[in-house]
N, C-alpha and C positions, 0 to 999 in steps of 0.2 A: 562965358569967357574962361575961368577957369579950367571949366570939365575941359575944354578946348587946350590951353596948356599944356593939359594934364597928360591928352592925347599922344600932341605931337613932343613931350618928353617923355613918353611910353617909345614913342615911335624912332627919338635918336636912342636910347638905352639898347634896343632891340637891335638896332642899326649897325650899333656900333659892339653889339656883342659880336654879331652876326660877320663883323671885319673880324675881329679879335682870333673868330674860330677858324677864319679860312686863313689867318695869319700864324694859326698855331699855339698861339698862346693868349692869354686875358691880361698879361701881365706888360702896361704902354713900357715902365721902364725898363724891363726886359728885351723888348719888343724895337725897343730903340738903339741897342746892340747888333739887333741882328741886322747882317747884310744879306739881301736876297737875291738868287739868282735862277737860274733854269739847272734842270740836269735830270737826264732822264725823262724829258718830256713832262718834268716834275717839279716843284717850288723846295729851293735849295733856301735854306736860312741860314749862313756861319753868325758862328759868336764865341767870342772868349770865353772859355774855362779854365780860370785862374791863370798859370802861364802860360796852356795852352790853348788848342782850335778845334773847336768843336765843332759840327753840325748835326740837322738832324733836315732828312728829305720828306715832306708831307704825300700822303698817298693818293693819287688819282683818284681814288672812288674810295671813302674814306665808307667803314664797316656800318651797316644799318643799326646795329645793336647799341653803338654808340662805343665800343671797344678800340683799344688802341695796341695792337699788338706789334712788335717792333724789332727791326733786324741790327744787331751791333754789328756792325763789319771790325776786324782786326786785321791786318793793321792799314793806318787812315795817315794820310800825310796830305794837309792843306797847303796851298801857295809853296810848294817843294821849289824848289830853285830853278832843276830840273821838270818843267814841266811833264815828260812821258813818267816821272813818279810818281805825281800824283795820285792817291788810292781815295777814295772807288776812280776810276775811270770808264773809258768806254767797254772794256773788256768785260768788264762788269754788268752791261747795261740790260743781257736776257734777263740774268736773275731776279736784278731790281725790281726792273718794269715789269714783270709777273708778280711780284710782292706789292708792289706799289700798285696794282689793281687790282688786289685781292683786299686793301687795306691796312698791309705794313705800312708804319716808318721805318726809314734806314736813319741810323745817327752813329757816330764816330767820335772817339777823340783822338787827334794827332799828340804822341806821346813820345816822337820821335825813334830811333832805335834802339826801345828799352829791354829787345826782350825779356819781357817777366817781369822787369824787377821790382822791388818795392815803389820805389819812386814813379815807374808809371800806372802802378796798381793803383794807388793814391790818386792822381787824377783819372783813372775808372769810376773809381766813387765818386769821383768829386761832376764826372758827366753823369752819372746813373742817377744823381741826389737831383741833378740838374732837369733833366730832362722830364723825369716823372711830375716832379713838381711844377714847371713851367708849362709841359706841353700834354700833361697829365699823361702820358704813357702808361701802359700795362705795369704793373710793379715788377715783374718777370720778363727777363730779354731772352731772345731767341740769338743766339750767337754764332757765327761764324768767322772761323780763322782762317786764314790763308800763309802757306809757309810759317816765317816766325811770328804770325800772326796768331798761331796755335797755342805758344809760350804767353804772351801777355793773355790771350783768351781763356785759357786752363787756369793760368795762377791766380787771377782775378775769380774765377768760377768759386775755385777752391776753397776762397777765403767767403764768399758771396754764394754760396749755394740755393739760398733760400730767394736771391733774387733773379733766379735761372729758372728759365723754362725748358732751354733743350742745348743743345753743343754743338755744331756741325762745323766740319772742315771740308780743304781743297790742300792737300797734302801739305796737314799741319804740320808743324816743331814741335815734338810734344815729349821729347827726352835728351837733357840737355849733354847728358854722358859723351855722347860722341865730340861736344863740343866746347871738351873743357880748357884747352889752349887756345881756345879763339879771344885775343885779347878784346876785339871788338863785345863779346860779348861779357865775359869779367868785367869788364872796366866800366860797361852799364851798371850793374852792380858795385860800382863803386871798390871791386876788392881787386888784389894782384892774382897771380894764378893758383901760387900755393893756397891762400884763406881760399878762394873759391872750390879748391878740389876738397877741401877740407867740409865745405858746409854745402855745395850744392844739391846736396837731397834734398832739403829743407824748399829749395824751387823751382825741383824737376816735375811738371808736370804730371806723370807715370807713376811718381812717389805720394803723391796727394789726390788719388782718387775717390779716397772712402768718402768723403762728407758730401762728393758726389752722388756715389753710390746709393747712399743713406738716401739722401734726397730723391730718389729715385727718376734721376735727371738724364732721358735719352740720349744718346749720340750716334751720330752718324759723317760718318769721313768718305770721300772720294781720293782714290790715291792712285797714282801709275806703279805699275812692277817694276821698273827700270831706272827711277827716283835716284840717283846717284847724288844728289843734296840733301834730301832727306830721305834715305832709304825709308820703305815701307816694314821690313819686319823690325827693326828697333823702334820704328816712333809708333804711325797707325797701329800696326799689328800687336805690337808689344802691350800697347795703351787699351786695344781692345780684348787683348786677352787677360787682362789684370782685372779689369773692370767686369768683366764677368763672371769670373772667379768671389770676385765682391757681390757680386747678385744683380748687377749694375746689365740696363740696356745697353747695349751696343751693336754699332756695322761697319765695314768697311768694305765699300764696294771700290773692288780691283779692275785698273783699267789695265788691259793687259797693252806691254809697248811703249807705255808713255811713261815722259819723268815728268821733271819739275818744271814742266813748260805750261806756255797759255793758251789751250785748244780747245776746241769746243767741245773735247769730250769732258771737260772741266767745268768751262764758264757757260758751257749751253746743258748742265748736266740736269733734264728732269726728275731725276728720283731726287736731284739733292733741291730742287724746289720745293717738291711734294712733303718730302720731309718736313720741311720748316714751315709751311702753310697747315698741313695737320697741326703741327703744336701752337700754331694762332690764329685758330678757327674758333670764334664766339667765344674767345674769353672775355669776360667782363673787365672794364676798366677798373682798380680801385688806385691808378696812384691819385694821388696826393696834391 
């Protein structure tokens, strides 16, 4: 009678690990945050991070090694007012679903229109503490910016290097110079335009490359020639020839013709998949 017991509480323990895994995490009161959904032909989990909205997407065919390697998308906007806002979207969906069945998680946090700034670097960390520890993640994110998705993705790196595995953009923001009278973005920063022209080296992207460099942390950018929001030689190009200079890997492959639009030579680009699947092939899990 007991061996018997013994059993069948062997057999809910196992059971119910066995929910836990395909839910993502081991952790009920965690677990009891999340709201689930589909996307991507994939299991979406949102949950609060602190004031803001996280997610993270579980992978199709999750890696046989037991590895959890994982795509940060920047920038991420949950329940946007404007639905066609919302990021990742469909636009997004070759990249993913090529990641998401190789083994990637996709995870985000909506940090509103910070670019860069302190305040939404802070809840970076505060998803990267999150997500490692809850849904044990790679300790190293493989990252990708989009537009000023580059700005929060860089600044965050820069201060975080040790928790990066690679960099990769779709015609980052990655030099704030050109846009130092944009009051939308000073006023992220909390400053007026004069403190802003005064200190913004300090969170120009371009300006804070070495501890990248040190770390010997790859990158790689997709960008159009004709980028008239983000020109390519000020930000890409700029960013890649500093960074080399530093001893630092980098590329920027040039779509010749295209700006700052959403086409498939962007969002269906294979080298920028390729890219970011080498830096998360058979690494070993150790978060936390």
């Amino acid at each position: 009678m007991k061996s018997g017991f013994l059993c069948v509480a062997c057999f809910v323990l196992v059971f119910a690990a066995g929910c836990a895994s395909e839910a993502g995490t081991a952790n009920p009161c965690f677990r009891d945050s999340c709201v689930e959904s589909q996307q991507f032909g994939a299991t979406r989990l949102d949950f609060p991070v602190c004031e803001g909205k996280g997610f993270v997407i579980l992978p199709t065919k999750p890696k046989a090694n037991g590895s959890k390697p994982w795509l940060w998308l920047a920038p991420t906007f949950v329940h946007h007012p404007q639905p066609s806002r919302e990021l990742p979207r469909d636009d997004h969906g070759w990249i993913c679903s090529q990641l998401l069945a190789n083994g990637f998680y996709i995870a985000g946090v909506d940090v509103g229109e910070s670019y860069g700034s302190p305040a939404g670097r802070c809840l970076y960390s505060k998803l990267y503490k999150l997500v490692v520890k809850e849904f044990g993640l790679d300790d190293k994110a493989c990252m990708l910016g989009q537009s000023r998705g580059g700005l929060m993705m860089y600044n965050w790196a820069a201060e975080n290097s040790q928790r990066v595995q690679c960099l990769s953009g779709i015609y980052p923001m990655c030099n704030l110079e050109r846009y130092l009278a944009a009051e939308r973005i000073y006023s992220a920063y909390g400053m007026n335009e004069s403190q802003f022209r005064i200190c913004f080296h300090e969170h120009n992207p371009i300006d804070r490359l070495w501890s990248l460099a040190r770390a010997d942390i790859p990158i790689f950018h997709v960008q159009g020639d004709v980028d008239k929001a983000v020109p390519l030689e000020v930000n890409s190009g700029e960013l890649v020839r500093r960074y080399k200079i530093l001893g630092g890997r980098a590329e920027v492959l040039i779509v010749e013709g295209k700006g700052h639009e959403v086409c498939p030579e962007f969002m269906q680009n294979q080298a920028l998949v390729d890219f970011i699947l080498s830096q998360g092939r058979d690494m070993p899990s150790t978060g936390q």
